[in-house]
C-alpha positions as CSV (number, residue, x, y, z in Angstrom):
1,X,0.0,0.0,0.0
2,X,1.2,3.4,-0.4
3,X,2.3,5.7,2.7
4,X,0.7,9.1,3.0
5,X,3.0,12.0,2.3
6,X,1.5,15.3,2.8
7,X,4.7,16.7,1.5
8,X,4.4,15.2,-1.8
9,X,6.2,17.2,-4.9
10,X,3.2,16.0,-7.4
11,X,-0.2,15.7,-6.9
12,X,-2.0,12.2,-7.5
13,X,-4.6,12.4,-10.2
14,X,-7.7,10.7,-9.1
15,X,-10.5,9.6,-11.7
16,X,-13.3,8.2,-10.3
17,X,-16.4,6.5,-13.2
18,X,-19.7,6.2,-11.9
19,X,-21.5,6.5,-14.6
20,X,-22.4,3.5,-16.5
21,X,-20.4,1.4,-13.9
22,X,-18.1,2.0,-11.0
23,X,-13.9,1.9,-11.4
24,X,-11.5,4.1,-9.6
25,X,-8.1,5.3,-11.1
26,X,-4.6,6.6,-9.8
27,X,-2.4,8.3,-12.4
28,X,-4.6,6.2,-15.5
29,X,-4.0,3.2,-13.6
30,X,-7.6,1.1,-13.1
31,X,-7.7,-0.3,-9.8
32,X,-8.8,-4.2,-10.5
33,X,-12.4,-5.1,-9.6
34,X,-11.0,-7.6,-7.2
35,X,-9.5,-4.8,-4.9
36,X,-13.0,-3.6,-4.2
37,X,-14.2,-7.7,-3.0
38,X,-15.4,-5.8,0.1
39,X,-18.2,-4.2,-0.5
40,X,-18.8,-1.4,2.2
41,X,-15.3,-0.2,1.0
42,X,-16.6,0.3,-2.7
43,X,-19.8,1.8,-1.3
44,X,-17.7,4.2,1.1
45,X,-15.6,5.8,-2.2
46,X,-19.0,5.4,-4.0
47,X,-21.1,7.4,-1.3
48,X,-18.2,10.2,-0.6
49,X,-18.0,10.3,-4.7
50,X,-21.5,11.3,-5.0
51,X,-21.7,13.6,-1.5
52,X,-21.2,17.4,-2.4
53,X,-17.4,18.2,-1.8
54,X,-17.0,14.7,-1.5
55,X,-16.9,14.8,2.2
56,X,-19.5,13.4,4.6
57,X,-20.0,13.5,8.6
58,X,-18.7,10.0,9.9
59,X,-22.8,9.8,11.7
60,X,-24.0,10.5,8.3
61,X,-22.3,7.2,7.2
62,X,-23.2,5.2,9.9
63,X,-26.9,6.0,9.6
64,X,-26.7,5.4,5.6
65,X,-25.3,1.8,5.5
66,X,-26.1,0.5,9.4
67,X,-29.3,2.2,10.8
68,X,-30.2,-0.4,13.1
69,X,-27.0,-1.1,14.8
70,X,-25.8,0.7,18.0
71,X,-23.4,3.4,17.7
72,X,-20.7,1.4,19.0
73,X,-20.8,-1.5,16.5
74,X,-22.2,1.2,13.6
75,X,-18.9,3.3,14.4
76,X,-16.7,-0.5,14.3
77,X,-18.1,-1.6,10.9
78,X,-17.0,2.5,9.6
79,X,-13.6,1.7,10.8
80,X,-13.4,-1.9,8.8
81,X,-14.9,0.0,5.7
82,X,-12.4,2.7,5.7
83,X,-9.5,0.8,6.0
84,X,-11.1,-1.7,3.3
85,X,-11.4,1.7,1.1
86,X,-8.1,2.7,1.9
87,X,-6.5,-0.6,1.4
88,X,-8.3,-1.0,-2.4
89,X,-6.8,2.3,-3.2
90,X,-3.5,1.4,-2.1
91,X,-3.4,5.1,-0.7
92,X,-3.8,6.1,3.3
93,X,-4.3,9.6,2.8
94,X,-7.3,8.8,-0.1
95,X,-9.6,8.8,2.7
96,X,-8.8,11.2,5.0
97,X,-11.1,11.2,8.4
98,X,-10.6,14.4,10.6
99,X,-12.8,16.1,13.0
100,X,-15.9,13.4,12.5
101,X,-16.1,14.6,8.5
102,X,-14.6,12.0,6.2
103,X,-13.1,13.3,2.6
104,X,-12.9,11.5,-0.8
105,X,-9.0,12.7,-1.6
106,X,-8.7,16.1,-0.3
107,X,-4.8,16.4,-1.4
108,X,-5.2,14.6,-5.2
109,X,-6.5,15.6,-8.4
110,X,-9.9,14.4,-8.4
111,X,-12.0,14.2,-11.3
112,X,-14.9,12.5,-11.5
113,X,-17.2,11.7,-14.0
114,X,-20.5,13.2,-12.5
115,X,-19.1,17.0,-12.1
116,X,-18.1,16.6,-16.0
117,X,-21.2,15.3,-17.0
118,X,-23.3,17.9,-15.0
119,X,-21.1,20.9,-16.1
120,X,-21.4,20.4,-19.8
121,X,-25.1,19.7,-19.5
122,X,-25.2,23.2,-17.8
123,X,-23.5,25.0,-20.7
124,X,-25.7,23.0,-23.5
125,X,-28.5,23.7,-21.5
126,X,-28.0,27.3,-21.7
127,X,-26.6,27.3,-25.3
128,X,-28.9,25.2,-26.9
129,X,-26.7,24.3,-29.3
130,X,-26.7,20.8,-31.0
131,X,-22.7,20.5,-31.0
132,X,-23.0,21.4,-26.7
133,X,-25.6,18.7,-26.4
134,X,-24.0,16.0,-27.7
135,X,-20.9,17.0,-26.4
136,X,-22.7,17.2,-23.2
137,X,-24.6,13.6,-24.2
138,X,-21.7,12.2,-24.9
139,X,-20.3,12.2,-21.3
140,X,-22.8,10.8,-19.6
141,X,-21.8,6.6,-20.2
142,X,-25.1,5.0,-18.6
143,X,-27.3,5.4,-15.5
144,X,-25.3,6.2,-12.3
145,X,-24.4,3.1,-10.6
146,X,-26.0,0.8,-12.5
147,X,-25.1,-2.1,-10.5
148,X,-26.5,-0.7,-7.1
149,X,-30.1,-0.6,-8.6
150,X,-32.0,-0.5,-5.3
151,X,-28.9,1.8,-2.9
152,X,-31.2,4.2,-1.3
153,X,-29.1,7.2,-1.2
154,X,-28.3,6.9,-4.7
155,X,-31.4,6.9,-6.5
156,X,-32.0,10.5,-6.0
157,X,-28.8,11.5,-7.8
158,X,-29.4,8.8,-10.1
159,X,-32.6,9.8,-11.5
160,X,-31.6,13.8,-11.6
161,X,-29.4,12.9,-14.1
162,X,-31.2,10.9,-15.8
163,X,-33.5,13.7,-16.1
164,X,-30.8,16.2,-17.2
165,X,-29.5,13.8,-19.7
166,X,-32.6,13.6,-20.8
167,X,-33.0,17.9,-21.0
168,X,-30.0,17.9,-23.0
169,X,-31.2,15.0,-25.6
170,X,-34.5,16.8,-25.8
171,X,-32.7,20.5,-26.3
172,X,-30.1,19.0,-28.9
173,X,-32.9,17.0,-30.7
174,X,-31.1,13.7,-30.1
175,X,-34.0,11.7,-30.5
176,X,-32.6,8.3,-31.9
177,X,-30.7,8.5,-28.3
178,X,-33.9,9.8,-26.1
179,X,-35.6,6.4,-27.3
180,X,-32.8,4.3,-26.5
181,X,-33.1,6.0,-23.2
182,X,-37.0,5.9,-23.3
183,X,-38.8,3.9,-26.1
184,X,-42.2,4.9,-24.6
185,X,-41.1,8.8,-25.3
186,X,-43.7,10.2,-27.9
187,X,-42.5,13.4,-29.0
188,X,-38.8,11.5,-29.5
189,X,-40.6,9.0,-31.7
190,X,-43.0,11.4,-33.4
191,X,-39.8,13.5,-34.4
192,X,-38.0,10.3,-36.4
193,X,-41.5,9.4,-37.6
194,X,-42.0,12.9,-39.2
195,X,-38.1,13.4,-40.3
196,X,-38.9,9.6,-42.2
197,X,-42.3,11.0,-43.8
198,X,-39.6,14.1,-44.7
199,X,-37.2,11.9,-46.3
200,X,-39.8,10.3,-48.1
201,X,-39.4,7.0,-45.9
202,X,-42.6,5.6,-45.1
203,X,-41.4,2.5,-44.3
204,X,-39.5,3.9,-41.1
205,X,-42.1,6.1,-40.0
206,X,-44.3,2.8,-40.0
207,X,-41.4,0.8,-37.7
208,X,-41.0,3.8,-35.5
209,X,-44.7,3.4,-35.0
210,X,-45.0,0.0,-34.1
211,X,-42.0,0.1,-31.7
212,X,-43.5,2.5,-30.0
213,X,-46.8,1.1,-29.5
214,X,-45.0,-2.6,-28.7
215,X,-43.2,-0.2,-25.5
216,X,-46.9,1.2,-24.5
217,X,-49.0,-1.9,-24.6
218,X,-47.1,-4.2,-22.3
219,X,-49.3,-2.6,-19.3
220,X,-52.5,-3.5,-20.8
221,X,-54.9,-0.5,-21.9
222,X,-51.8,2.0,-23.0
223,X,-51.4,3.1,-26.4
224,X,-50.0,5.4,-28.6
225,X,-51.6,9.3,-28.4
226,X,-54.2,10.6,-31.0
227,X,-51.0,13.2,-32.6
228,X,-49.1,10.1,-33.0
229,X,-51.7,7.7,-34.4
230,X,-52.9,10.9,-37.0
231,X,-48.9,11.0,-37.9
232,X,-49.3,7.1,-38.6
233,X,-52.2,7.2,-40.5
234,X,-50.4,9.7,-42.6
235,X,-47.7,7.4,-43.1
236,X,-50.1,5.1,-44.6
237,X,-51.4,7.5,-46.6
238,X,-48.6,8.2,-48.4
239,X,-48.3,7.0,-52.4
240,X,-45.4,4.3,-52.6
241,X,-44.5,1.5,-54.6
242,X,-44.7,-1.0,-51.7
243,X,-48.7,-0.6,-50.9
244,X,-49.7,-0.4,-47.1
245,X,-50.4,-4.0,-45.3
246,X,-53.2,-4.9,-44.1
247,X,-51.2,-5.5,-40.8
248,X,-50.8,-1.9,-40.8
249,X,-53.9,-0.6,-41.1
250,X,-55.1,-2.9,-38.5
251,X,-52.6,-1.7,-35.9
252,X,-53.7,1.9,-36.2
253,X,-57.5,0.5,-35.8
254,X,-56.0,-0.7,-32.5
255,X,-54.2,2.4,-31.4
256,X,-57.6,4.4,-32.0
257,X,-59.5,1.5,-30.4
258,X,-57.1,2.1,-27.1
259,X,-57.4,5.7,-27.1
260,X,-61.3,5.3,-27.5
261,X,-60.8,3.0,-23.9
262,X,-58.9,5.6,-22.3
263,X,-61.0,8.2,-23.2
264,X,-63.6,6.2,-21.1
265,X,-65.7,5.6,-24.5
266,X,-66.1,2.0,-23.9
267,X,-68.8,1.1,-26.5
268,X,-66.7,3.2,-29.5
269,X,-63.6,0.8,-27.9
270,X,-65.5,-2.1,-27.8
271,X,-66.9,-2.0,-31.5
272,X,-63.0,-0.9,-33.1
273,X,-61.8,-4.0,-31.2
274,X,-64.6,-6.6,-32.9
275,X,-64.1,-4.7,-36.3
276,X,-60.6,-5.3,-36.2
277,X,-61.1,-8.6,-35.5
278,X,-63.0,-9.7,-38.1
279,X,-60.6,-8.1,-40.4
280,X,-57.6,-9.7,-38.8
281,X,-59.3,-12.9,-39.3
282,X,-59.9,-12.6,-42.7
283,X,-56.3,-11.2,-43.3
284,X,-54.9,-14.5,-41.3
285,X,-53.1,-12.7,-38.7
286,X,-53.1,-14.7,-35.8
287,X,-50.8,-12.1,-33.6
288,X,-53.7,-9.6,-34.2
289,X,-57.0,-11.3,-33.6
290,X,-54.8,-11.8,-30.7
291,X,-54.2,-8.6,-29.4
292,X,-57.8,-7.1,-30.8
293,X,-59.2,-10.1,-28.3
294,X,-57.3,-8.5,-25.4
295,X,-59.2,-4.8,-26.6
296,X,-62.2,-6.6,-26.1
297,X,-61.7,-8.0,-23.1
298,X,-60.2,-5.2,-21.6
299,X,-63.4,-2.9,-22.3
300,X,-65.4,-5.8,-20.3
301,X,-63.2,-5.6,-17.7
302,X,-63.5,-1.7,-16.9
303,X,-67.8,-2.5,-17.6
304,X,-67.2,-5.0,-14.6
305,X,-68.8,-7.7,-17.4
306,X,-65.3,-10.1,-18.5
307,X,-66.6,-13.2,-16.8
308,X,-70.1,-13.6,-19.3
309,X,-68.2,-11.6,-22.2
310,X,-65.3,-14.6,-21.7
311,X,-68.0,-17.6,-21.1
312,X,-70.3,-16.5,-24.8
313,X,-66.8,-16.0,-26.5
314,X,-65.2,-19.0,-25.2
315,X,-68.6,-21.4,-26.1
316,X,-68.8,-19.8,-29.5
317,X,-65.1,-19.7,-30.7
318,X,-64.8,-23.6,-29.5
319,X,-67.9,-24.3,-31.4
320,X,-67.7,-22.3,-34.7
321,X,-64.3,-20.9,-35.2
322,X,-61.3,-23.0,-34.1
323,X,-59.0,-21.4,-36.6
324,X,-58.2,-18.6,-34.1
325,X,-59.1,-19.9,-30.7
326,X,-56.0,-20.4,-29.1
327,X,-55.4,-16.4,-30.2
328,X,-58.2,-15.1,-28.9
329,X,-57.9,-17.6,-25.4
330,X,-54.4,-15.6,-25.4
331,X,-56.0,-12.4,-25.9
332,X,-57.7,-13.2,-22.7
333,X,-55.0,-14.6,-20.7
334,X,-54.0,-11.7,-18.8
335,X,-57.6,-10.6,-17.4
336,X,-58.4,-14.6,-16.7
337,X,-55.2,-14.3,-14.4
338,X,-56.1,-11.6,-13.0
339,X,-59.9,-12.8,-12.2
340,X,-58.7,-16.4,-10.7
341,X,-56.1,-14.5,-8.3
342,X,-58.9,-12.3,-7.1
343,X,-60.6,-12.9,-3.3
344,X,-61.4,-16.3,-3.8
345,X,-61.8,-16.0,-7.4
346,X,-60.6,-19.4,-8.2
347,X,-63.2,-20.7,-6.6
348,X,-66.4,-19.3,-8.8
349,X,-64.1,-19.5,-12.0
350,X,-63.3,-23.4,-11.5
351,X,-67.0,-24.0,-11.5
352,X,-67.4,-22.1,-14.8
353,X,-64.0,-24.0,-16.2
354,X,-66.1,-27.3,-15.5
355,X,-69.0,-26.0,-17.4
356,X,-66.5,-25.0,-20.4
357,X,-64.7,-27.8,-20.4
358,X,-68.0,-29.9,-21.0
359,X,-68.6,-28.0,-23.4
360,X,-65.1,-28.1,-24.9
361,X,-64.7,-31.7,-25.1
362,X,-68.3,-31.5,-27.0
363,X,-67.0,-29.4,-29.7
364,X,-63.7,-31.3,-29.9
365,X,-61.4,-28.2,-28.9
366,X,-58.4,-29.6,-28.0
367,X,-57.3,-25.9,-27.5
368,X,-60.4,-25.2,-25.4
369,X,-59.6,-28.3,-23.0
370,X,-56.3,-26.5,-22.9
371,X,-58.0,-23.7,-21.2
372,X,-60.6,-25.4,-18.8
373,X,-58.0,-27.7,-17.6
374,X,-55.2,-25.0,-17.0
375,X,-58.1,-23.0,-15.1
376,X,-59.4,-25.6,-13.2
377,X,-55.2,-26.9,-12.6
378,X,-55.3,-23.2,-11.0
379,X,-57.8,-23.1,-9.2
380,X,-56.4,-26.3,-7.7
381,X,-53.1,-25.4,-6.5
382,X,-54.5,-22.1,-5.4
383,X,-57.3,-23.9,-3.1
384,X,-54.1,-26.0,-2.1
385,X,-54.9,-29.4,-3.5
386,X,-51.8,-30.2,-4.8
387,X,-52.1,-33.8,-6.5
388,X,-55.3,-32.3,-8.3
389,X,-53.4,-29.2,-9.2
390,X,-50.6,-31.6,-11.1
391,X,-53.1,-33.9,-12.7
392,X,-55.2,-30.8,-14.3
393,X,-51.9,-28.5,-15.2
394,X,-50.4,-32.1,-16.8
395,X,-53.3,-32.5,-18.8
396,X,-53.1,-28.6,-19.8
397,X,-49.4,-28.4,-20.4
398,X,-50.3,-31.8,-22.7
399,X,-53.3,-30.4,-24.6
400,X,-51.3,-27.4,-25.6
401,X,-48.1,-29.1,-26.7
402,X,-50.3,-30.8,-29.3
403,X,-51.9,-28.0,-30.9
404,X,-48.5,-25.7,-30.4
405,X,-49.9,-23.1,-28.0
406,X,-47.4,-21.3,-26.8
407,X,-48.6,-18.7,-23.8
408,X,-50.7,-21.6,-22.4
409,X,-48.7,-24.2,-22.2
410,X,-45.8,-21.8,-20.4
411,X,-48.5,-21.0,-17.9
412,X,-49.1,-24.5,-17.4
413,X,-45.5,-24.7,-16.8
414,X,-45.2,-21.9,-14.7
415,X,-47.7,-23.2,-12.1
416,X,-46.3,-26.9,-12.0
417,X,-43.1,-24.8,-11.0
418,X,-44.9,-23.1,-8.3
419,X,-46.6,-26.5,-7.2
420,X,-42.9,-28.1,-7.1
421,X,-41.6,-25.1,-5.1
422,X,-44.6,-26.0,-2.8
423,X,-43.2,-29.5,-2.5
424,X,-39.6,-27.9,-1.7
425,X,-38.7,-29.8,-4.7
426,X,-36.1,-26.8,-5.9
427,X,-34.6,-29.3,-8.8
428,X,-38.2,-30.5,-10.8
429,X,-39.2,-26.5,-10.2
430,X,-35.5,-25.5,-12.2
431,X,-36.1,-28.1,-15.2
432,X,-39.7,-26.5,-15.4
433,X,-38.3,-22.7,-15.4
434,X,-36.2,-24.0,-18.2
435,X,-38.4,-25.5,-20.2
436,X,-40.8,-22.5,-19.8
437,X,-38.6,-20.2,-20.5
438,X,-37.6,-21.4,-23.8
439,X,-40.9,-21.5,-25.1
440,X,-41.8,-18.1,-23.9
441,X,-39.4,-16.0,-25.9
442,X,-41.2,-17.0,-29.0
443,X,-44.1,-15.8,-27.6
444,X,-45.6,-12.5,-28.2
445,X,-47.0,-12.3,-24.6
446,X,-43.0,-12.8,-23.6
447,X,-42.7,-9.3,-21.4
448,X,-45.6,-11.1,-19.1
449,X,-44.3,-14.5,-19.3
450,X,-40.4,-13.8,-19.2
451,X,-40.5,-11.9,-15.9
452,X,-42.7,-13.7,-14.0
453,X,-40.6,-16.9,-14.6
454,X,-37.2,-15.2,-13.7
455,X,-39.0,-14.5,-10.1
456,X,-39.7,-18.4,-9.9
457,X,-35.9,-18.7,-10.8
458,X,-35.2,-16.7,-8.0
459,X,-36.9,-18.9,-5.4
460,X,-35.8,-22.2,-7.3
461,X,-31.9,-21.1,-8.0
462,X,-28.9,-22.4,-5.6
463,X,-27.2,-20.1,-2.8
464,X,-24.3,-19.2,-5.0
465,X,-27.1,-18.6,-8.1
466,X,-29.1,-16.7,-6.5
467,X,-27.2,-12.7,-6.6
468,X,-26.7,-13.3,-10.5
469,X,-30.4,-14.4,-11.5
470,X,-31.7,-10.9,-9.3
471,X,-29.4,-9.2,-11.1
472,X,-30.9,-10.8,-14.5
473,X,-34.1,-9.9,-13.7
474,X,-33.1,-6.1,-12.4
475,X,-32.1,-5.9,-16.2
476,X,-35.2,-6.9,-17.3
477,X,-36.9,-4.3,-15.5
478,X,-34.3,-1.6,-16.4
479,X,-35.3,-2.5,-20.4
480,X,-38.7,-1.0,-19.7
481,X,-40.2,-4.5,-21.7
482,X,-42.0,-5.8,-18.9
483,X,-45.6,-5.9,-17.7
484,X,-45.8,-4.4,-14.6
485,X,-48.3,-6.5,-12.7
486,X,-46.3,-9.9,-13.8
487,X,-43.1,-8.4,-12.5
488,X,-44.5,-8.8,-9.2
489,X,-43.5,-12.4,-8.7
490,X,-39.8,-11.5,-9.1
491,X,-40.2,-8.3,-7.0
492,X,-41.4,-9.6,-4.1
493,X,-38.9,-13.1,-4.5
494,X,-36.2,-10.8,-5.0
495,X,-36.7,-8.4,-1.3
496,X,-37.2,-12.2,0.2
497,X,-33.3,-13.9,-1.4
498,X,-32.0,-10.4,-0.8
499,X,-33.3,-10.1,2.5
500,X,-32.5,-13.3,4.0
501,X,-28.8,-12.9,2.4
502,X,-28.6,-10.1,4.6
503,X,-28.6,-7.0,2.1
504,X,-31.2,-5.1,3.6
505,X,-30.0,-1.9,2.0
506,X,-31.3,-3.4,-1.3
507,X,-34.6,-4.8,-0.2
508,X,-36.6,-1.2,1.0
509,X,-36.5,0.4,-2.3
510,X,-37.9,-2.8,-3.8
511,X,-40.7,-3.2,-2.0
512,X,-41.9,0.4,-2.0
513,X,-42.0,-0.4,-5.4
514,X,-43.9,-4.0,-5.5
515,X,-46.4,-1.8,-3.7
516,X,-46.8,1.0,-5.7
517,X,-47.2,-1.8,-8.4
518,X,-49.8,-4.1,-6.4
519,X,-51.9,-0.8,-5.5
520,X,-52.2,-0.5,-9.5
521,X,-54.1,-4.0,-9.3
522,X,-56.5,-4.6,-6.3
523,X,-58.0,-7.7,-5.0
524,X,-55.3,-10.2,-6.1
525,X,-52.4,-11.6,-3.7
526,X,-49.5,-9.3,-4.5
527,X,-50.7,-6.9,-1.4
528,X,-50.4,-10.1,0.5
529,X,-47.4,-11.0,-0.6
530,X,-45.4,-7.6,-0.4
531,X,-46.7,-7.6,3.4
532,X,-44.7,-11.0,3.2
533,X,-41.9,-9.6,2.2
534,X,-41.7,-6.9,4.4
535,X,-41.9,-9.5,7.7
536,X,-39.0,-11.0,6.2
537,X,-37.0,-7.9,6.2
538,X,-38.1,-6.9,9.6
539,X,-36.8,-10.4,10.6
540,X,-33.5,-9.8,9.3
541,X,-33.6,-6.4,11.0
542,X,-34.2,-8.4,14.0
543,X,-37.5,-6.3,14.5
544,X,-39.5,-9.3,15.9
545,X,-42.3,-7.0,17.0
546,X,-42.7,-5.8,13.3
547,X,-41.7,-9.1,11.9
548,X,-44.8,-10.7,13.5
549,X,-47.4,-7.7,13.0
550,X,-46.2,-8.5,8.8
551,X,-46.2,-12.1,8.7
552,X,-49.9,-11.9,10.5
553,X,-51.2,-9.1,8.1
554,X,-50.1,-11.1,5.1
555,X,-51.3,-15.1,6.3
556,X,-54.8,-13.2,7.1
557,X,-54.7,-11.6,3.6
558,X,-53.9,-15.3,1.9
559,X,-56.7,-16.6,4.1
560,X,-58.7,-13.8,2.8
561,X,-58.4,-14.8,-0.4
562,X,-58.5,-18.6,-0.4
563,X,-54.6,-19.5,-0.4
564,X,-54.6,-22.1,2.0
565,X,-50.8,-23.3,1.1
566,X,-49.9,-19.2,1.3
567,X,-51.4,-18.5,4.8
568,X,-49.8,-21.5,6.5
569,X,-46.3,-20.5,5.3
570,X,-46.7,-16.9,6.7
571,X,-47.7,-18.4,10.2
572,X,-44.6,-20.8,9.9
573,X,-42.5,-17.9,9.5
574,X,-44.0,-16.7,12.7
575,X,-44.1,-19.6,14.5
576,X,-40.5,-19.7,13.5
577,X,-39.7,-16.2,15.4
578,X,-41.1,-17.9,18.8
């Protein structure tokens, strides 16, 4: 390690990368990853990097990373993460601790990346010139501290620059980088779709289009605004040797049809969505009648009328037009989840599954079967009879395999994981993730299917797997190409692992979050299972008192909602606290 020489004859020149990733320098020279194995060391340099003047009172410090501890073993673990900081940067006098205020190199050179970014972003700012901006742009490398996702006390800083870097994209008209930042930012894509109509590129100005609306409509009922659709419909509009699509046309009859649902004019809604269809039907395209099916649905949902709107569609497409079934059943999908998980919803819907699957095996739908069994394998594992549950989600994962079904049979899937997890059988639920996961990517319900498997993978995956899959599944929410309501399940696994690992810092963040995201959709079991969550932090906070009051609030929500299997686990984990 280096000695401290306050007498020095040249100053060390410290560069310090938090942008897009974390990496500390001394004269060019990286310090290796593997100095920084100790982790409150690299969040000391990481926190004092960030602090204004990069210095911080030593109580500030001890409150950030250990507010639960006494401030005897609080002021301990500061000493062991200093000297861990100091050793990594092979430097005593790096961090400097005087008078209770530590400081982030107060002799050196110390550059770091944040102060350039935020300076040029200043001068763009006020220039508004396009050469300033992506000068400006250019600095910033990626979020701050990417890898720290859920760090408290950097998620303020982080997302002010994210909004400056976005001020200076928007000032500079950088759009093409604004939507790698944000795909869901209209006036970013509406620029690149009118600069294409410009150029005389229609075919751009179409793509541009339908990326965007692929970003919106992950959370169901969110589409495109009526400027953009107008610019789209121009697009179509305009003469070109390749003619328009059908395809096309249809997806701008489904971006009016959404608008007409969040404008709150469900019959207008309703009647685009059956229109379109028909005319997807005729045209073949199965992705379509598909996604017009979910319009449909959705506009019986917010009329409180999807359960007889599902029942008339479900006996009439099994009876008179299997071409399309399985797309319209996966049209559905979503709002039949959401109904089953409802206060003991499973319990009037597996009565109507028997009905339909009666009715099913009458018309010879294999692909209506499918359905009834999956539901009724649901209902099942839900009311917690397990060896009915694996008999009906067997039958359903079968059914579908035959008739190549993709977003029902990875359901199926997904639920026989959950019924092996039940069993503690961790090695049957990983071959199950695997298996479901491959199908799903070919799916086009994929950003519901792919994230709510990676939270199964969480609960299945091995001790030493366990840090990597969370950190797969954080990257799957940073994309933005995720529904929010299926993200729950690896939320709330996530602030569980990471809690009972011991990285409480992590685990707060996350479940303010899976509750914002559970208050989006009431009646189901993520309220429950967030209250779950939180008795496993308290636990590890050794906040018995708290613990308890949790794990009781969530076992009487599962019992509340028919989750037999659900509310005796909860009131294990208090029994377990004694």
């Amino acid at each position: 390690m280096r000695a401290s020489h306050p007498e020095r004859a040249f100053r060390l020149r410290v560069r310090v990368q938090l942008l897009g990733g974390f990496s500390v320098s001394l004269d060019d020279q990286v310090i290796p990853v593997a100095a920084w194995r100790r982790d409150r060391g690299a969040a000391l340099v990481k926190l004092l990097a960030v602090a204004r003047s990069h210095r911080i009172h030593r109580e500030q410090v001890m409150e950030a990373f250990w507010p639960d501890l006494d401030p005897e073993t609080a002021g301990a673990n500061l000493r062991k993460a200093i000297h861990f900081a100091r050793r990594a940067l092979g430097a005593h006098d790096l961090i400097e601790q005087a008078a209770e205020i530590i400081a982030l190199a107060p002799a050196a050179d110390l550059e770091i990346d944040v102060e350039a970014f935020e300076a040029a972003a200043r001068l763009a700012l006020h220039s508004k010139e396009i050469a300033a901006c992506e000068a400006a742009a250019d600095l910033y490398l990626g979020d701050l501290l990417p890898d720290d996702p859920y760090v408290d006390w950097f998620e303020t800083p982080r997302q002010a620059l994210r909004q400056r870097y976005a001020e200076v994209l928007r000032a500079g008209k950088l759009w093409q980088r604004l939507i790698a930042l944000d795909p869901a930012d209209e006036q970013a894509q509406c620029a690149l779709m009118q600069s294409a109509l410009d150029a005389g590129n229609r075919a751009e100005a179409i793509r541009l289009f339908n990326q965007l609306s692929e970003s919106l409509r992950i959370d169901l009922g969110v589409g495109p605004g009526a400027e953009t659709v107008k610019l789209y419909e121009k697009a179509l509009a305009v003469p070109s040797i390749d003619p328009v699509g059908l395809s096309d046309r249809i997806r701008a009859s489904l971006a009016w049809g959404l608008l007409h649902l969040q404008s709150g004019d469900f019959a207008k809604a309703g009647q685009v969505g059956r229109e379109t269809r028909e005319l997807a039907m005729g045209a073949g395209l199965a992705r379509e009648v598909g996604e017009a099916s979910a319009l449909i649905g959705l506009v019986a949902h917010m009329q409180g009328q999807w359960r007889e709107l599902f029942r008339a569609e479900f006996i009439e497409w099994v009876r008179s037009k299997p071409a399309f079934v399985s797309n319209v059943f996966d049209g559905h999908l979503c709002l039949a989840e959401f109904c089953l998980c409802s206060a003991k919803g499973h319990h009037d819907i597996a009565a109507s599954a028997r009905e339909l699957l009666s009715v099913a095996e009458g018309a010879g739908s294999v692909v209506g079967r499918g359905l009834a069994s999956l539901v009724l394998g649901e209902a099942a594992l839900f009311s917690g009879q397990l060896a009915e549950a694996e008999r009906m989600l067997t039958e359903a994962e079968r059914l579908y395999a035959q008739v190549g079904t993709v977003a029902g049979r990875v359901l199926a899937l997904q639920r026989l994981t959950e019924l092996a997890l039940a069993r503690h059988q961790k090695w049957q639920a990983g071959r199950l993730i695997h298996r479901a996961t491959t199908l799903a990517r070919s799916s086009w319900l994929a950003p519901h299917l792919l994230i709510s498997l990676k939270g199964l993978e969480v609960r299945a995956a091995n001790p030493e797997r366990i840090a990597e899959t969370i950190r797969e599944g954080d990257r799957m929410l940073s994309s933005g190409c995720n529904c929010q309501p299926c993200s729950m399940t690896f939320r709330t696994a996530a602030a569980v692992a990471l809690a009972e690992a011991g990285e409480i810092e992590q685990v707060n963040r996350r479940l303010d979050e899976a509750e914002r995201v559970a208050g989006m959709w009431n009646g189901g079991p993520w309220v429950a299972a967030v209250w779950e969550a939180r008795g496993v932090q308290r636990r590890a906070e050794r906040n018995k008192t708290r613990a308890v009051a949790a794990f009781e609030e969530a076992a009487t929500r599962f019992a509340a909602l028919g989750r037999p299997i659900d509310e005796v686990r909860c009131r294990a984990r208090m029994a377990d606290l004694g």
